[in-house]
C-alpha positions as CSV (number, residue, x, y, z in Angstrom):
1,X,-38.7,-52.7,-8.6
2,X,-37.4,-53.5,-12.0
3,X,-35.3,-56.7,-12.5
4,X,-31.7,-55.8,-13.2
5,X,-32.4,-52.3,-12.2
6,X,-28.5,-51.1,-12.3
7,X,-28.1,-52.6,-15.7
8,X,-31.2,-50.9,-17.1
9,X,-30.3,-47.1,-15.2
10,X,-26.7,-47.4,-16.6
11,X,-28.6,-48.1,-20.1
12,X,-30.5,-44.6,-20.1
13,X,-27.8,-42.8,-18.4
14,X,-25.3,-44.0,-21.1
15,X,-28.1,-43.0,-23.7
16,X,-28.8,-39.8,-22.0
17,X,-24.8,-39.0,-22.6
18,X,-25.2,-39.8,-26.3
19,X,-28.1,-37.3,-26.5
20,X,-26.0,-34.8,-24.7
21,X,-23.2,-35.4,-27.0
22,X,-25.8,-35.2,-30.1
23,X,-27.2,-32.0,-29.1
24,X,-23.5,-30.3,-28.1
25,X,-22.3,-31.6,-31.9
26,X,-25.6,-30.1,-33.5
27,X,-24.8,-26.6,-31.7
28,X,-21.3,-26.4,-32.7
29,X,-22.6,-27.1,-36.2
30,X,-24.9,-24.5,-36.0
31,X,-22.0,-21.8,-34.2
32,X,-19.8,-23.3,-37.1
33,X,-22.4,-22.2,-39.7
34,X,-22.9,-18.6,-38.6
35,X,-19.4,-18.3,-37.8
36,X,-18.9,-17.1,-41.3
37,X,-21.3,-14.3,-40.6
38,X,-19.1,-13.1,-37.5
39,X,-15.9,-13.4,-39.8
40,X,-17.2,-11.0,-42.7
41,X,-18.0,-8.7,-40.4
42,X,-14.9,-8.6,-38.2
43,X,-12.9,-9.1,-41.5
44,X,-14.2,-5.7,-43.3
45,X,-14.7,-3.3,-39.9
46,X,-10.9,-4.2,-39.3
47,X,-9.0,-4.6,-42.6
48,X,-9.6,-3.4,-45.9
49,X,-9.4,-7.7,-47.1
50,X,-12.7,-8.7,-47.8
51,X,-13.4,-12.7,-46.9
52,X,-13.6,-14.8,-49.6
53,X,-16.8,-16.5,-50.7
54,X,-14.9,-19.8,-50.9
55,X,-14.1,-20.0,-47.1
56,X,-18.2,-19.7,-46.4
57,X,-18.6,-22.8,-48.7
58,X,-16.2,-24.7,-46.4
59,X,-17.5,-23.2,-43.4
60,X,-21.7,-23.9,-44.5
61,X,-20.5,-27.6,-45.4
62,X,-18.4,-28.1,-42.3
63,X,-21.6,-26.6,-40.3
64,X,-24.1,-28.6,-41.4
65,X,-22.2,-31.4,-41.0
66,X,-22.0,-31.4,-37.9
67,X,-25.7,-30.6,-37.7
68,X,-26.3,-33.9,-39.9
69,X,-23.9,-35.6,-37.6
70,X,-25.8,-34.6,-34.5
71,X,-29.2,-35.7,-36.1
72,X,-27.7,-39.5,-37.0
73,X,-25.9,-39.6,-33.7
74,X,-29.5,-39.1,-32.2
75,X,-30.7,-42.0,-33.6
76,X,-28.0,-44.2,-33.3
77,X,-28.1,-43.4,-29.6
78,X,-32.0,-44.3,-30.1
79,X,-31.2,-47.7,-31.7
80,X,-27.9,-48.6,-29.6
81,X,-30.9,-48.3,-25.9
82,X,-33.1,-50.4,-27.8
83,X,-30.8,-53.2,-28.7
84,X,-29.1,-52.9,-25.3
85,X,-32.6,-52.7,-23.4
86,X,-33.9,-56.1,-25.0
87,X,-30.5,-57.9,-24.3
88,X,-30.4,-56.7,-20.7
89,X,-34.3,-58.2,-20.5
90,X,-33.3,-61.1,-23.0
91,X,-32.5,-64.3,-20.7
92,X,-29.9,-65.5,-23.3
93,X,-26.2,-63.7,-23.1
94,X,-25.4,-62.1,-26.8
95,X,-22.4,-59.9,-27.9
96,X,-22.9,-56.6,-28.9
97,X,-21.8,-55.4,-32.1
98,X,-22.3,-51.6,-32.0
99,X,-18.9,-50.8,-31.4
100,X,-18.2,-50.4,-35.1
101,X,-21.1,-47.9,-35.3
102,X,-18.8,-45.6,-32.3
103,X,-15.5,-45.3,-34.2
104,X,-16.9,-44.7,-37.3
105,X,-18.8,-41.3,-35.6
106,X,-16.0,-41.1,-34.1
107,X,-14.1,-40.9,-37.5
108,X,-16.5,-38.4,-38.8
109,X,-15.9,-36.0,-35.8
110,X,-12.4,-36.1,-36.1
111,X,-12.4,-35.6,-40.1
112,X,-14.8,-32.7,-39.4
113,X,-12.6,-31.2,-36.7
114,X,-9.6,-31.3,-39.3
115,X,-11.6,-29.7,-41.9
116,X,-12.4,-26.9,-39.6
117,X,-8.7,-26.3,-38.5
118,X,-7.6,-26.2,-41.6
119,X,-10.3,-23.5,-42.7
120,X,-9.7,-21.6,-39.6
121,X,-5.9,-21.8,-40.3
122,X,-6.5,-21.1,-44.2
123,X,-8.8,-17.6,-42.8
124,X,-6.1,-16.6,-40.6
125,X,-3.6,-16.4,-42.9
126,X,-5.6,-15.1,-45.4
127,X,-6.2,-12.2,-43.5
128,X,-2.9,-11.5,-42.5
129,X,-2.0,-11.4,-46.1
């Protein structure tokens, strides 16, 4: 049995989470991107409005993104288990400065997540116009 077994399991679990995470953000992106696709469509069987080509800017930049976002979050989540493994192993107690690293992905989800309402929001009301 591994020494500090709990410490270590709670290590991959927490970096098994991040990968989740990752993966879920990189599939939005992805839904986000060919969301546009879905719109065009729904916008000219239903109205005579046709969707503008400057909401699918927004919308591809938004989507990949988020795919971009997903990738770095991946290896963040890589580095963060490899820093945390060798301090759990190391004999010496150190801090752990990673915490900057979650709120500024953290930041970057929420500024995404803004841009999106507000695109949504600006194609909603552009159709009912």
């Amino acid at each position: 049995m591994l020494e500090r077994y709990s410490d270590h399991a709670a290590n991959e679990r927490t970096f098994l989470a991040w990968v989740r995470t990752a993966v879920t953000v990189m599939a939005f992106g992805f839904l986000v991107e060919k969301f546009d696709l879905f719109l065009e469509i729904a916008s000219s069987s239903l109205t005579k409005h046709k969707f503008s080509a400057g909401g699918q800017v927004v919308g591809d930049i938004a989507g990949l993104s988020l795919i971009l976002l997903g990738g770095i979050m991946m290896i963040v989540a890589g580095l963060r288990y490899r820093k945390v493994r060798q301090n759990i192993q190391s004999p010496e107690l150190e801090q752990d400065g990673t915490g900057n690293m979650d709120l500024v992905l953290v930041g970057l989800l929420v500024l995404l997540g803004g841009t999106l309402f507000i695109y949504l929001l600006y194609t909603v009301i552009g159709s009912l116009l």
